[in-house]
Structures are given as structure tokens and as C-alpha cells.
Residue, then its C-alpha position, 0 to 999 in steps of 0.5 A: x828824700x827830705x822830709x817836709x811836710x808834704x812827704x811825712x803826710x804822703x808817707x804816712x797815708x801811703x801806709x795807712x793806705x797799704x795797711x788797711x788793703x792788707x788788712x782787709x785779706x789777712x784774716x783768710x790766711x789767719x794771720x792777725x791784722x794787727x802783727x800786719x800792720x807792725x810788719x808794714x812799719x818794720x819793712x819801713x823803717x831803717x832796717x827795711x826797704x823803706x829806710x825811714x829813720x824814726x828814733x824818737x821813743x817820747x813821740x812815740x810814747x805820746x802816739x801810743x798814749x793818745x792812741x791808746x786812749x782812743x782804744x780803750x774809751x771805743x772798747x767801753x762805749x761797746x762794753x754791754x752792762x747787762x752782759x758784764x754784770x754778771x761777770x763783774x767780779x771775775x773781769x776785775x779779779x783777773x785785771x788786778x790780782x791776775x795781773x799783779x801775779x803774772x808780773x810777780x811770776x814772771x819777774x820771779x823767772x826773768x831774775x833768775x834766768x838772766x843777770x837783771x836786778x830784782x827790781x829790773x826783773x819785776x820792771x820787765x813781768x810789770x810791763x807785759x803782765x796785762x793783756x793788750x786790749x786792742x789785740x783781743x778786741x781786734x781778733x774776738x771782733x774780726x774772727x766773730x768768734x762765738x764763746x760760751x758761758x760768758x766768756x767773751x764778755x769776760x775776755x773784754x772786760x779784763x782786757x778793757x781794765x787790765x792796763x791801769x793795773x800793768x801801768x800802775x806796776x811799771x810806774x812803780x817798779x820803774x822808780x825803784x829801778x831808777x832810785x835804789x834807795x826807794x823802800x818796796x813799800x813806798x809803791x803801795x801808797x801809789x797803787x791805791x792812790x792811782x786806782x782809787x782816784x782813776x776810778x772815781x774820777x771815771x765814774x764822776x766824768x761819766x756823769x759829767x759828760x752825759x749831762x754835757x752831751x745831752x744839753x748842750x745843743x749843738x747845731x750839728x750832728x757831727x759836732x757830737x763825736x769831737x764832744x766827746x773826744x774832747x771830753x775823753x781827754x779832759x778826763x784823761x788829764x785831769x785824772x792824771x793831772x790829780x794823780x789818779x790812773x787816767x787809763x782806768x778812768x777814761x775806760x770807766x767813764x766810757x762803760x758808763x757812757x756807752x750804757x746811757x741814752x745819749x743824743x746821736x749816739x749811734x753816730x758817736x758809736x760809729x765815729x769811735x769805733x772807725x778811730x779806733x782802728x784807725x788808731x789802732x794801724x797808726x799805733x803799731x805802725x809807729x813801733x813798727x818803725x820805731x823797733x830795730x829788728x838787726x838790735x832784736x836778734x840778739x835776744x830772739x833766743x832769751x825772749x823766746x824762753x820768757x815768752x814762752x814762760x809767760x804763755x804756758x806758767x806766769x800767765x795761767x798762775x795769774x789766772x788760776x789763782x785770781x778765779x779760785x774763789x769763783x765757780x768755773x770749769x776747767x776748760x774756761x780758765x784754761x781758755x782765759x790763759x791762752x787769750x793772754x794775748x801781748x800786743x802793743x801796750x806792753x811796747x808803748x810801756x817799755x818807752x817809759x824805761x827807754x826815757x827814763x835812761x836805765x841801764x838796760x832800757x834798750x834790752x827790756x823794750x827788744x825782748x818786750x817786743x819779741x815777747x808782744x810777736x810771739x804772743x800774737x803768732x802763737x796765741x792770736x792765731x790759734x785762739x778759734x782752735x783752742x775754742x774748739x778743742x776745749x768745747x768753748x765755742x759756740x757750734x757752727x748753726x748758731x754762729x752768726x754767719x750770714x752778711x744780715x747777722x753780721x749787720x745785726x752784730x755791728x748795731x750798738x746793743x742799747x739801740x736793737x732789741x728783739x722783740x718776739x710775737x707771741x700768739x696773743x698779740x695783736x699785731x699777729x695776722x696784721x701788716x706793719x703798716x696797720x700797726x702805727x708803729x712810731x716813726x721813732x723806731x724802726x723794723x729793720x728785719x724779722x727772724x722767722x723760721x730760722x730765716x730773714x725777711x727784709x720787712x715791708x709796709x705790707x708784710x703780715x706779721x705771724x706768731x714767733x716771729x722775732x723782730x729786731x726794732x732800732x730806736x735810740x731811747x728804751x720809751x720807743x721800745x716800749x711803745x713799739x710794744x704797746x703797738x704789738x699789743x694793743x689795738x688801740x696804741x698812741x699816736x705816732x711820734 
């Protein structure tokens, strides 16, 4: 088949097409999406059926970049500041220190199981030392998995900030690799001044890209989301532009976004998470075909030993370690090692030794990619079980199961709040149309005796009854409140 402009288009959409139908079923037979769709683009490529050739690590990387920006910024815009919070110090110990020791450890094993440099040694631990933020927003999402004590909150937000600190040590490692001469000194300049920058560049464009959201009056709704797209970029480029991380500034900027009052921002939500996705199936497509699984064979049985390494040792020292100064149990920290889960970032990061022409790039990015599927067969897979066998979980009666819970969880937490009926209240006993309830906020249901009731203009409310308000600014909630409270509340607005 040539390939024209025409056919690249058909072919790609055929197996985006085909990824999201097998996606859809996946999960009854517990396998993660995401190795579904890296096996689709496997089968596609030269040494699958579909025989595509597809040899171009630059196009690649630059795919994997630009997805990855999408990845993260929806990651942050989702990232709830109240439930992070309390977590905070935990979250950035176990992406900076955790990850710094993982890749330390695991160099440390690599160095001396195989022939590798040091520095080669360290270049390989650097590059899968941070756990893949789309494999573990993937999975915790797609399984509703219900964890305790915080934990989930804290899985995201290491996983959400954990690969500037992995790109920072490839980068760095990788010019030690390329120029001998360089002193292991010379990278900790570069550390701190990507880190340093990368942050205060995120936190400077978030406040930037508030005030340009929110006065810059465009005359359509769906103009905002390219807004903010073009915004995500700019503040990606820039930062790396001046030398600063652009990961950790665009994963910054969209915390801080993703907590503010923003005009449509429900729409903004809706259009990142559907990109992300979609980003997500295009990213492992693409190293699906990229990879060559006839050059990955000969190393199944050397990155099976490190994978496992990695797994089991340098990824629960990284953990431990980093949490000794905080108050945890056990059965959490061993729960936080497993979701140690490899996916695509370490494979985009292994096109940088692929590049930059070392010695032994192509064995460092096969046994990276072995590595990244082990991760996500043997941890993805097993993660509700591990839950369950350390007491994590949530027990089955207060997961949310039904089909109007899960439409509650896919609401954006800043625009549902729950309000509660105490029995003092005076709208108990009245109907919802008597309450003058602004037309800016919404009832959408009502939680009463463990059930849901689909509201009505009719509907009488009664004491402990939960309703579940939607409204895009924190002054309808409180004026849907004074409505529940006072018999003579503001006009509608």
C-alpha cells in the first residue's frame, strides 16, 4: 500500500477505532486498556500482520511529548486541592527522593548483573524510576478502585508530578553517558535549576492563564478549550524555553487551574479528559509500532530479572525510604510499592538514548519496553487484589456501584457539593419548587435512605436528605443554601 495522505489517515483511524472497541471490553477480563492498545500497535507493525513500517524515534518522542503534555495538564485539572493537601508532603517525597532512589537502586543492580557502565547503568534506573501517570490514572479510574486512608489522592499525586524528577535524571545521566569527561557533580546544577524553574513557571502561568480565561470573552463556548490548549503549550515552551521542566510546570499550572472558578469550566474538564484518552491510545499505538518484538526476545530473559528487581526491591527502597519521616502503616506503603506501575513515559524517555546515538540505546529502550509490560501485566492487573489482601479497600456497600454514582464521580468535584437537610431547615417538608432555588445551580439528585431519587418540582424534601447541587461558582452554593435555610432567601438569579 503507498502511503499517501489518505491511507495514513484511514489507517490511523481504523486503529484508533479498533482500540477504543477493545477497550470498551477489556476490563471484564481484567486486562488494562492501555497494554491493549500497545498490543494493537505491536500486531501493526513490521513484525505483525499489519506490516506498517514505522522506524522514526524523533516522531515518535515528539508524539509522546505532545501526548504526554495532554496527559498530564487532564490529570491536574482533575487533581482535587482539598484531598491533596493533606498528602502534599508525602506525594512530592515519593516523586522526588522516591524516584531519585529507585533509579539509584536499580542502576546499582543493572551495573552489576550486566556489562553497562555506571553511567549507562544509572541512564537505564533513571528512565523507568517514576511511575506512569497515564497507566495509574487509567486503571484507579477504569477500575472505580475505592482505597482508603488517602491513598488514592497520594498514588495520583505522585504519579501526576513524578516524571519531571525521572526526565530531569535521564537528561542528566544521558549527557554523562555521552560526554565521559562531564564530573557527577556537574548534573546537580541542572537538577535544581530545572525543578526550581519548572515550578515557579507553573505556578506564574497558572495565574496567567486564569486571568486570560476568564476576561478574554470569546464569542463561543467551544473556543475555550483550544484556550487553554494553547495555553498548555505555551507554558510547556516557554519553561523549557528558559530551562526550567516543562512536565512539572504544565502538571502545576493545571492544579492550579483545575481548583479555580473558570468561565465554562465543565466543558474545559470534559474536552481534557476526552483528549486524554484519546492521547493516551495514540501514544501506545505509536510504540507499539515503533518496537520491534523479533529485537525484544533476546533480552526477555535479562529484563525479566530487572523488572522483577525493580518491582519487588528498588521500587519498595525508593518508597520506604522517602515515607520514613511520615506516619503510615505497613499495609499503605506496601500498597504505594506495588502501584509502582511502568507504562509508556519510561518508552517516550528511552527515544532520548535512541537519539542522542549511544552505544547501547537500542538495548536500553528493548529491555525498558519488556520492563514497562511486565509492570503492567503483573502489577496493572493485580492492583483490586493487592487492595483487598492488604485491607486497602474500601468494602464492597460503600463503593460506588450504581450507574447514578458513577454519573456523580465523572462530575468535576468544584462543580458538585452535597449539601445535607438537618431537621432544622426550612425547606424540610417543602417542595423544591417552593424554595426558589437560583437558576444558576441545580438539584440534580437526592440521597435518601441509602437511595437515589431523581428530583422534581414537586418533590418534598425531609430531614437527612443529601442533595447533590451543580453549579459552577462557590456563591450558588451558598446561595442555594440560604434557600434551604431561610424562609425568605434572594431572588432567583
Amino acid at each position: 500500500m503507498n502511503l499517501t495522505i489518505e491511507n495514513i489517515l484511514l489507517i490511523g483511524s481504523l486503529l484508533l477505532l479498533l482500540s477504543i472497541i477493545v477497550g470498551k471490553t477489556s476490563y471484564k477480563f481484567g486486562v488494562p486498556t492501555l497494554l491493549l492498545f500497545l498490543a494493537i500497535g505491536m500486531l501493526a507493525g513490521s513484525d505483525g500482520i499489519g506490516g506498517i513500517h514505522f522506524d522514526n524515534p524523533k516522531v515518535a518522542q515528539f508524539i509522546g511529548i505532545v501526548s504526554l503534555n495532554f496527559i498530564l495538564f487532564s490529570g491536574g485539572l482533575d487533581t482535587n486541592w482539598s484531598s491533596v493537601k493533606p498528602v502534599l508532603r508525602e506525594g512530592i517525597a515519593l516523586s522526588t527522593l522516591g524516584v531519585l532512589l529507585t533509579a539509584v537502586s536499580l542502576g546499582a543492580f543493572v551495573w552489576w548483573i550486566t556489562d553497562f557502565t555506571i553511567y549507562e547503568s544509572m541512564l537505564l534506573g533513571s528512565i523507568v524510576s517514576s511511575t506512569d501517570a497515564a497507566a495509574v490514572f487509567s486503571i484507579l479510574r477504569s477500575k472505580s478502585l475505592a482505597l482508603k486512608s488517602n491513598l488514592r489522592p497520594t498514588l495520583e499525586l505522585e504519579s501526576g508530578s513524578n516524571d519531571p524528577m525521572a526526565y530531569v535524571l535521564t537528561i542528566a545521566f544521558l549527557s554523562l553517558v555521552v560526554d565521559q569527561d562531564k564530573s557527577f557533580l556537574s548534573i546537580i546544577p541542572l537538577f535544581l535549576q530545572q525543578m526550581t524553574i519548572g515550578a515557579l513557571a507553573g505556578f506564574a502561568f497558572g495565574r496567567l492563564s486564569k486571568i486570560t480565561i476568564n476576561n478574554i470573552k470569546l464569542d463561543f463556548e467551544g473556543l475555550y478549550p483550544g484556550l487553554v490548549i494553547a495555553l498548555m503549550f505555551i507554558t510547556f515552551s516557554i519553561t523549557d524555553f528558559v530551562g526550567g521542566n516543562g512536565f512539572l510546570a504544565i502538571y502545576i499550572c493545571a492544579v492550579y487551574l483545575g481548583n479555580q472558578d473558570l468561565i465554562h469550566k465543565k466543558t474545559i474538564l470534559k474536552m481534557f479528559d476526552g483528549l486524554a484518552w484519546i492521547m493516551q491510545i495514540v501514544l501506545f499505538l505509536t510504540l507499539g509500532l515503533l518496537v520491534y518484538p523479533s529485537e525484544v526476545l533476546p533480552y526477555i530473559g535479562i529484563g525479566l530479572l530487572i523488572s522483577l528487581f525493580l518491582i519487588l526491591v528498588a521500587r519498595p527502597v525508593g518508597v520506604f525510604i522517602s515515607l520514613m519521616l511520615f506516619k503510615m502503616n505497613l499495609r499503605r506503603r506496601i500498597y504505594i510499592s506495588w502501584v509502582g506501575l511502568r507504562g509508556a513515559v519510561p518508552i517516550v524517555f528511552a527515544t532520548y538514548a535512541l537519539l542522542a546515538g549511544i552505544d547501547k540505546a537500542d538495548i536500553i529502550f528493548n529491555i525498558v519496553f519488556f520492563i514497562s509490560i511486565t509492570s503492567v501485566i503483573i502489577q496493572g492487573t493485580t492492583l483490586p487484589i493487592a487492595a483487598k489482601w492488604l485491607h486497602v479497600a474500601l468494602p464492597e456497600k460503600v463503593k460506588p456501584v450504581s450507574e447514578i454514582e458513577k454519573f456523580i464521580a465523572d462530575i468535576p468535584k468544584t462543580s458538585l457539593q452535597e449539601i445535607r437537610i438537618l431537621p432544622d431547615f426550612y425547606a424540610v417538608k417543602k417542595r423544591i419548587i417552593d424554595l426558589n432555588i437560583p437558576k444558576s445551580s441545580f438539584i440534580v439528585l437526592i440521597k435518601r435512605n441509602g437511595e437515589y431519587l431523581r428530583p422534581g418540582g414537586s418533590t418534598q424534601l425531609t430531614a437527612d436528605d443529601t442533595l447533590m447541587v451543580l453549579a459552577d461558582r462557590q456563591e450558588d452554593f451558598d446561595k442555594v443554601l440560604i434557600c434551604l435555610t431561610n424562609p425568605n432567601p434572594v431572588q432567583k438569579s
